[in-house]
C-alpha positions as CSV (number, residue, x, y, z in Angstrom):
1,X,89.6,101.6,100.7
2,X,86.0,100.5,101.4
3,X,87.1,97.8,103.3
4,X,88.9,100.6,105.4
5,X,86.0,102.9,105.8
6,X,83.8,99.4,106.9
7,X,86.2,98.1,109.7
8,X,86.0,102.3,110.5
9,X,82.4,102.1,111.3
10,X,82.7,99.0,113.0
11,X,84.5,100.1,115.6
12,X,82.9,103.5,115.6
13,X,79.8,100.6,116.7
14,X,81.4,99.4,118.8
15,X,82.4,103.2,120.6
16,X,78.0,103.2,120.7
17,X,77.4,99.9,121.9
18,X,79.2,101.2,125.1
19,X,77.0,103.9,125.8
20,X,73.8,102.3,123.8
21,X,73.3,98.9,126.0
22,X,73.5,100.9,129.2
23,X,71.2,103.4,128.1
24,X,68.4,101.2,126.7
25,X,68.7,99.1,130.3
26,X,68.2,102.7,132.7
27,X,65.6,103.7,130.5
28,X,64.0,100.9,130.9
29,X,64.5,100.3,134.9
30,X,63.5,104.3,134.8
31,X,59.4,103.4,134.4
32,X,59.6,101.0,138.0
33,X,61.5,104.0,140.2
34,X,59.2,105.9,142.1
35,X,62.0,107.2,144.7
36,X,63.4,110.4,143.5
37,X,66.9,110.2,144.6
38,X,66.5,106.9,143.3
39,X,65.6,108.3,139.8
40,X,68.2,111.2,139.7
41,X,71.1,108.6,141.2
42,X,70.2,105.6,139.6
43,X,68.4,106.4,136.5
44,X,69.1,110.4,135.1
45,X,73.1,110.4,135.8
46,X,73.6,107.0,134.4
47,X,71.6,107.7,131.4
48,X,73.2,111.1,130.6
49,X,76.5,109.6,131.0
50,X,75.6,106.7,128.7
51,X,74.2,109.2,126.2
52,X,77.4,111.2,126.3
53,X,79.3,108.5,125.2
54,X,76.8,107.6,122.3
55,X,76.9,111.0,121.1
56,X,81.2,110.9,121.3
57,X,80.8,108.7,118.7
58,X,80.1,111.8,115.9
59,X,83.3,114.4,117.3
60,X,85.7,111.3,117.4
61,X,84.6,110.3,113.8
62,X,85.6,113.6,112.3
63,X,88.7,114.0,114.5
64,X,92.4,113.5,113.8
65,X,92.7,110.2,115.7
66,X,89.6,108.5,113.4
67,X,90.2,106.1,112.0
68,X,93.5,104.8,112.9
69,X,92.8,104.6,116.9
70,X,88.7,105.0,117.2
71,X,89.4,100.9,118.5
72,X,91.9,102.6,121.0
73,X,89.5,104.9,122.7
74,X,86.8,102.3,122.2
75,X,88.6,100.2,124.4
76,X,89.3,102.4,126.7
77,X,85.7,103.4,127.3
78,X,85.0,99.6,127.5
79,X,87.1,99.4,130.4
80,X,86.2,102.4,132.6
81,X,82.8,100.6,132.5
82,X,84.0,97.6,133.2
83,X,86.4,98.4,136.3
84,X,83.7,100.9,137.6
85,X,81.0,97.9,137.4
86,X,83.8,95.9,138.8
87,X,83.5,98.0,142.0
88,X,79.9,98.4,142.3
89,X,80.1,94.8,141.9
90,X,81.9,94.1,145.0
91,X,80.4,96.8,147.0
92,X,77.0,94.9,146.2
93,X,78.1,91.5,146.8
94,X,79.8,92.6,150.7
95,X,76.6,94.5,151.3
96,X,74.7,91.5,150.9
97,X,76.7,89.2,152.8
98,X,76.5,91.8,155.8
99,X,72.4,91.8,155.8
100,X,69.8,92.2,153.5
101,X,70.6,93.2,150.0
102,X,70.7,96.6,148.4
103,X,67.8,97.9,146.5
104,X,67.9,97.5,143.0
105,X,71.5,95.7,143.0
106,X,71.4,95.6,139.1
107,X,70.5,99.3,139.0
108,X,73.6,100.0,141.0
109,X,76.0,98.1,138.9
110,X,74.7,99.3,135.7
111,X,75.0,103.2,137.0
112,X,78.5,102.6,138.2
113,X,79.4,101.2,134.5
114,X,78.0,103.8,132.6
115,X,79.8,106.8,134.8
116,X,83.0,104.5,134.3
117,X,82.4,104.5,130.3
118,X,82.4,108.0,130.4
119,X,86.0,108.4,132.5
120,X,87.1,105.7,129.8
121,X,85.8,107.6,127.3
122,X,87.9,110.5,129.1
123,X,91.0,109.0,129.0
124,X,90.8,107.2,125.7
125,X,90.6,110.6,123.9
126,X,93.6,112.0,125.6
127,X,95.8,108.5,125.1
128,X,94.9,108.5,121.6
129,X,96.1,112.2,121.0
130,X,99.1,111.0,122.7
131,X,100.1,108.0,120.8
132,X,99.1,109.8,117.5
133,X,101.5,112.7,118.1
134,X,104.5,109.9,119.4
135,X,103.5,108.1,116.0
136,X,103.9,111.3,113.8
137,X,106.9,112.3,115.5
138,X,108.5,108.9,114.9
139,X,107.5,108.8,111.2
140,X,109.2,112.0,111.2
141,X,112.4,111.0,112.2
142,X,112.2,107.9,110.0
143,X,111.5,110.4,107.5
144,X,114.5,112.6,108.3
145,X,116.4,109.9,108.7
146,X,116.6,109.0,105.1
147,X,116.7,112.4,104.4
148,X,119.7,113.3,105.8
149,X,121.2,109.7,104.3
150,X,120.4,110.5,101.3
151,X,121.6,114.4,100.5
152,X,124.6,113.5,102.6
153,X,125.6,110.7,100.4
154,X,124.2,111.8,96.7
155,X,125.1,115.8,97.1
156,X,128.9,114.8,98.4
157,X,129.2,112.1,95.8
158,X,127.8,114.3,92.8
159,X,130.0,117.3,94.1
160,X,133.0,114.9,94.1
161,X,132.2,114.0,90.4
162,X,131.8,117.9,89.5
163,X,134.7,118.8,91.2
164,X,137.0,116.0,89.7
165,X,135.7,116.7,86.3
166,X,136.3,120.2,85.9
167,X,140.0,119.9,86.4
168,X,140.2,117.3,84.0
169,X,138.6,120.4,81.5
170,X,140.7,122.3,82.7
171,X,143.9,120.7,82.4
172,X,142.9,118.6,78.6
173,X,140.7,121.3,76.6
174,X,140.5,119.3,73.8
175,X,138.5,116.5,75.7
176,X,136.0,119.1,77.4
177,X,132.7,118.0,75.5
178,X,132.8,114.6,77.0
179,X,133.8,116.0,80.5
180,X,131.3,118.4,80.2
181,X,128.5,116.3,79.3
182,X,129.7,114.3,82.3
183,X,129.9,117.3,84.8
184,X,126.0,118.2,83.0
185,X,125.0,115.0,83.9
186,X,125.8,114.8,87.6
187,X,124.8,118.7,87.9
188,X,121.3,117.5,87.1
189,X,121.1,114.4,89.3
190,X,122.2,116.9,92.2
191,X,119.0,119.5,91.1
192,X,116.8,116.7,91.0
193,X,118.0,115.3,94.6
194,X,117.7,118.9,95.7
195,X,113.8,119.4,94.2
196,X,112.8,116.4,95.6
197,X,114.2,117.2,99.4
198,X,112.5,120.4,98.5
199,X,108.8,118.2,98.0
200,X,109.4,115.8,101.2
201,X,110.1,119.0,103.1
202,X,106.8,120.4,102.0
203,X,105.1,117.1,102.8
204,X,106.7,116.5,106.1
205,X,106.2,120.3,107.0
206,X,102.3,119.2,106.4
207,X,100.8,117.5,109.2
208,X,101.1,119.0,112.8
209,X,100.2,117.9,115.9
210,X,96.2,119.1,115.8
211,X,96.1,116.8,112.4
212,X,97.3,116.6,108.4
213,X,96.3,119.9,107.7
214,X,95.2,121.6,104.4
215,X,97.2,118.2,103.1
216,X,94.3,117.0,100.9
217,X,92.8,118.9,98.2
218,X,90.5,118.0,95.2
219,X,92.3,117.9,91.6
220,X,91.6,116.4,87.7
221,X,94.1,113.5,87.4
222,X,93.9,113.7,84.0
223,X,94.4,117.2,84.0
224,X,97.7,116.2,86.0
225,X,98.7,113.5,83.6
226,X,98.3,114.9,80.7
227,X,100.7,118.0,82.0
228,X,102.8,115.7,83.3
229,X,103.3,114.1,79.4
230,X,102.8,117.3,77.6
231,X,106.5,118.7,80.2
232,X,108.1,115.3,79.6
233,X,107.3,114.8,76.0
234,X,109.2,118.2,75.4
235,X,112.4,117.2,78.1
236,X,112.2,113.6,76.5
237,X,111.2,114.1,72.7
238,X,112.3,110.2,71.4
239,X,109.9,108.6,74.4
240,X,106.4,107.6,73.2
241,X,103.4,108.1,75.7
242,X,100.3,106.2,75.8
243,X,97.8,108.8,77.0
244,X,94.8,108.5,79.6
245,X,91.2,108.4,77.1
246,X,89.6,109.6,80.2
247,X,88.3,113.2,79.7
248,X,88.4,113.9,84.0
249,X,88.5,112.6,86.6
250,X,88.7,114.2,90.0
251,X,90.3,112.7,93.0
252,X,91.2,114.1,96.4
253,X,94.9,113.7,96.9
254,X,98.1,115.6,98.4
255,X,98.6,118.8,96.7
256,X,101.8,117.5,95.7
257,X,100.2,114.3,93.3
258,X,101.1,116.6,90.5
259,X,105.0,116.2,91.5
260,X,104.4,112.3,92.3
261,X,102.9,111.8,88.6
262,X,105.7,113.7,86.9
263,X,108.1,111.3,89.1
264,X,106.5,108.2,88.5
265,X,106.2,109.4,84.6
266,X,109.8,110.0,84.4
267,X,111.4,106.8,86.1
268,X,109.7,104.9,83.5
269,X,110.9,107.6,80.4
270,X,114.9,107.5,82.2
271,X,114.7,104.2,82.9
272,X,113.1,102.6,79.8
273,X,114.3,99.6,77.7
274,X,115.8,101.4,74.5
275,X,116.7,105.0,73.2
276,X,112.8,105.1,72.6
277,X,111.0,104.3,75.8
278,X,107.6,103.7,75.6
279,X,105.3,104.5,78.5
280,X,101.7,103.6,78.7
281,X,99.6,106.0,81.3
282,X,95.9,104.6,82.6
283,X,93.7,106.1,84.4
284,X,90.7,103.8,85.8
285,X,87.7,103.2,88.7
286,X,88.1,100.6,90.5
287,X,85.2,100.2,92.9
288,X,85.5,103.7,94.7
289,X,88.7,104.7,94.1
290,X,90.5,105.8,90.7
291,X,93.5,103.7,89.3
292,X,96.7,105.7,87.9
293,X,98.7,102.9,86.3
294,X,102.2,103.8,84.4
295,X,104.0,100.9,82.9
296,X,107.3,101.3,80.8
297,X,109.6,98.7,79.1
298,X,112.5,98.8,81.4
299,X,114.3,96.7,83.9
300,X,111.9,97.3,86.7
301,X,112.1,98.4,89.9
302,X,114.5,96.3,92.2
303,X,112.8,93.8,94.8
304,X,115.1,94.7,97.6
305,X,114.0,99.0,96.9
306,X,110.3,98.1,97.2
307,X,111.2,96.2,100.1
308,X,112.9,99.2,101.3
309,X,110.4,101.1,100.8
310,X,107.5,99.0,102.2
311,X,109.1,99.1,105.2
312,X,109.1,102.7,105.7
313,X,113.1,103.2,106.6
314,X,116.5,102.2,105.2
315,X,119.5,100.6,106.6
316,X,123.3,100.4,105.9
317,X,123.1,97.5,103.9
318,X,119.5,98.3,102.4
319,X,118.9,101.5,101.2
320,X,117.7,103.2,97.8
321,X,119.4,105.0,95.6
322,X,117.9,108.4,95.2
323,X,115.0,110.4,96.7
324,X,111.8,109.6,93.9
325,X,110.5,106.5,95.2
326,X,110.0,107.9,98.9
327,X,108.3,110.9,97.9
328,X,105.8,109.2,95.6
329,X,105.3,106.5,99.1
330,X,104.9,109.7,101.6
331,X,102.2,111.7,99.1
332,X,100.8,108.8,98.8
333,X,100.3,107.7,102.6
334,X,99.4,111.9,103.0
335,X,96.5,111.7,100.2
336,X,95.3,108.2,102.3
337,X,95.5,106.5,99.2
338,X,97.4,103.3,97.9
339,X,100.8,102.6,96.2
340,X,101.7,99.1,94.7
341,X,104.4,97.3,92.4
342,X,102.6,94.8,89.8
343,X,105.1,91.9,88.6
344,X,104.7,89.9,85.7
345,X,108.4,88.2,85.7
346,X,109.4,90.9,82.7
347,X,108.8,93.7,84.4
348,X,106.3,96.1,86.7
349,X,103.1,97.8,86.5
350,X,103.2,101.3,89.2
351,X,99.6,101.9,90.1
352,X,98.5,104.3,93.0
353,X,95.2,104.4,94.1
354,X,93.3,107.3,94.9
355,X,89.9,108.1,96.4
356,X,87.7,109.2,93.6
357,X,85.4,112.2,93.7
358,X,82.0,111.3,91.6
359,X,82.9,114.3,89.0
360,X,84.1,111.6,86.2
361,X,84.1,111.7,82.3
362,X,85.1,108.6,80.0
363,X,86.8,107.3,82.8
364,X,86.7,103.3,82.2
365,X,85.6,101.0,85.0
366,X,88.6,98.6,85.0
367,X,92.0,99.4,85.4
368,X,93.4,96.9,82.4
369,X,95.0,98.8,80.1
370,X,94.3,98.3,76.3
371,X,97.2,97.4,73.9
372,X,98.3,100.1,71.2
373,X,97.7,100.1,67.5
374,X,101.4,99.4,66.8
375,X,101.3,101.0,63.7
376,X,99.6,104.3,64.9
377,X,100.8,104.6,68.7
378,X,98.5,107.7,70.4
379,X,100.1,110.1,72.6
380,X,98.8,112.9,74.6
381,X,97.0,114.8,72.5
382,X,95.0,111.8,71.0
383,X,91.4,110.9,71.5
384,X,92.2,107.4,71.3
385,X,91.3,104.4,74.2
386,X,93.6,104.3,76.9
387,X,96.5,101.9,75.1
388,X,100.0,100.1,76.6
389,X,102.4,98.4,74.9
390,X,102.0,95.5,73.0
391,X,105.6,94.8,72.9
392,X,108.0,91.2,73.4
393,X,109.1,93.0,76.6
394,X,105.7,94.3,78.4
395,X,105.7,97.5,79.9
396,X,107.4,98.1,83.6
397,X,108.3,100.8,86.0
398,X,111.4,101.3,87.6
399,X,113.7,102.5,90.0
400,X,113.7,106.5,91.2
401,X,116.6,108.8,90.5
């Protein structure tokens, strides 16, 4: 994260250097002109177009298209003063082969460069709103993509199930429990797939073409955890949570975090080792972000779903199962923060990364979590350090539903 916001103000430097060396040389070369066409043409123009672009720097930092293409309209600006110094160039250089040489050659190059800067500048700005709008819109489909994979396949398949089921109650009576709890089953997985769609709706539906929106909003992640644990402890009463011993912390994330910490929270509860899952839940600085780690003592997630989603789309023959994962990934990529998979060969470690607002309490300054009191295992309502399991099989998270 700070090494983001460091390369972003590098090349925000660099957007300055293109107005700032032309500008210190014409106010320099402005003391010598007596002449004054010679000071409006080669001297006041010049230096107000140079300025211009110094002072782009500040709107272009707090637009949409900072930080991801500020290099783009940099570049852009670097090259309308170079083609229109290009020019003057070669206008100079055929003057002085046809007689005596131009006045102030130098003066005349360095004015045509900084009035090309600015139609760079010009340009940039409009190319960069372009691409950003053809990247959204192809994000979007990818998006959609998966969407439309996913309910297609998991809503007909479930349905199926449903469907099937019911006429086996109907037709045997005395076998209905088990068919029953099989037709429960499935009717949940379907009302999970369909919330979910419902949350990537919401998050796709965030960002327009003018920028993200109100798609970031300042929230206690400990406040969020700990509701998170206090809903699942009641859905889940034989899993064990590990509570954050932070007493706040406030991040600024997606609105729908809350959704992405119950998610993440719940893989590892559905998808833990035994008929007692354990999950450990940390919360953590780490430099200037805040760390939200959730390990459990499960399988783990597959290598081939990260993979999956890493690269941002699925395939026929590589695809997830379900719709959890890829709404934690898009909140996350909405809130600008950071999602990774932590492997220790028994199993995985999800941490997301947010950007940390300084409003903190008890929040430790490392994100390694501290290993339970086996005896005495806290859970959400105790004021006990931040604990994981200490088990033979270390904590991991898993796949989504």
């Amino acid at each position: 994260m700070r090494t983001t916001r460091l390369r972003n103000a590098a090349e925000l430097g660099l957007l300055a250097a293109v107005g700032l060396v032309p500008l210190a040389y014409h106010l320099v070369s402005l003391s010598a002109m007596t002449d004054p066409v010679a000071i409006v043409s080669g001297a006041v123009v010049p230096i107000a177009c140079s300025a211009l672009v110094v002072a782009a720097t500040v709107p272009v930092a707090r637009s949409p298209i900072s930080p991801a293409y500020t290099l783009r309209v940099t570049g852009w600006s670097a090259l309308g003063a170079l083609t229109l110094g290009a020019v003057a160039l070669l206008f100079v250089t055929y003057e002085m082969s046809q007689g005596p040489p131009p006045e102030g050659p130098v003066v005349v190059i360095a004015g045509a460069a900084s009035i090309g800067s600015v139609f760079g500048l010009a340009f940039g700005l409009t190319d960069a709103r372009q691409q950003r709008a053809q990247d959204q819109v192809e994000r979007a489909n990818a998006q959609l993509t998966v969407l439309n994979r996913v309910l297609r396949h998991n809503i007909r398949n479930a349905m199926t199930v449903v469907s099937g089921r019911v006429e086996l109650l109907a037709e045997r009576v005395d076998d209905g429990e088990e068919s029953a709890a099989v037709v429960e089953e499935n009717v949940d997985r379907l009302l999970s797939v369909s919330e979910h769609a419902r949350h990537i709706g919401a998050v796709i539906g965030s960002e327009g073409p003018d920028g993200p929106g109100d798609v970031e909003a300042e929230m206690d992640l400990v406040e969020v955890v700990d509701g998170a644990i206090e809903r699942l402890g009641t859905e889940h009463p034989d899993a064990e949570f590990d509570a954050p011993a932070a007493e706040t912390c406030r991040v600024r994330a997606h609105p729908l975090t809350e959704a992405v910490a119950s998610e993440v929270i719940e893989n590892a509860v559905v998808h833990g080792g035994d008929d007692a899952p354990r999950v450990s839940v940390s919360i953590c600085r780490v430099d200037d972000g805040v760390a939200l780690r959730v390990a459990d003592d499960g399988p783990g997630i597959p290598a081939e779903t990260v993979e999956t989603i890493r690269r941002g789309y699925e395939t026929s023959m590589r695809h997830t199962d379900g719709l959890g994962l890829w709404l934690v990934q898009w909140v996350v990529d909405r809130s600008e923060a950071d999602l990774s998979f932590e492997s220790s060969g028994e199993g995985q470690v999800v941490r997301i990364l947010f950007e940390r607002v300084e409003e903190t309490a008890g929040v430790p300054a490392s994100d390694d979590l501290v290993a339970p009191d086996d005896d005495t295992p806290p859970t959400a309502d105790d004021d006990t350090p931040t604990p994981t399991a200490d088990d033979d099989t270390p904590p991991t998270a898993d796949g989504d539903d």
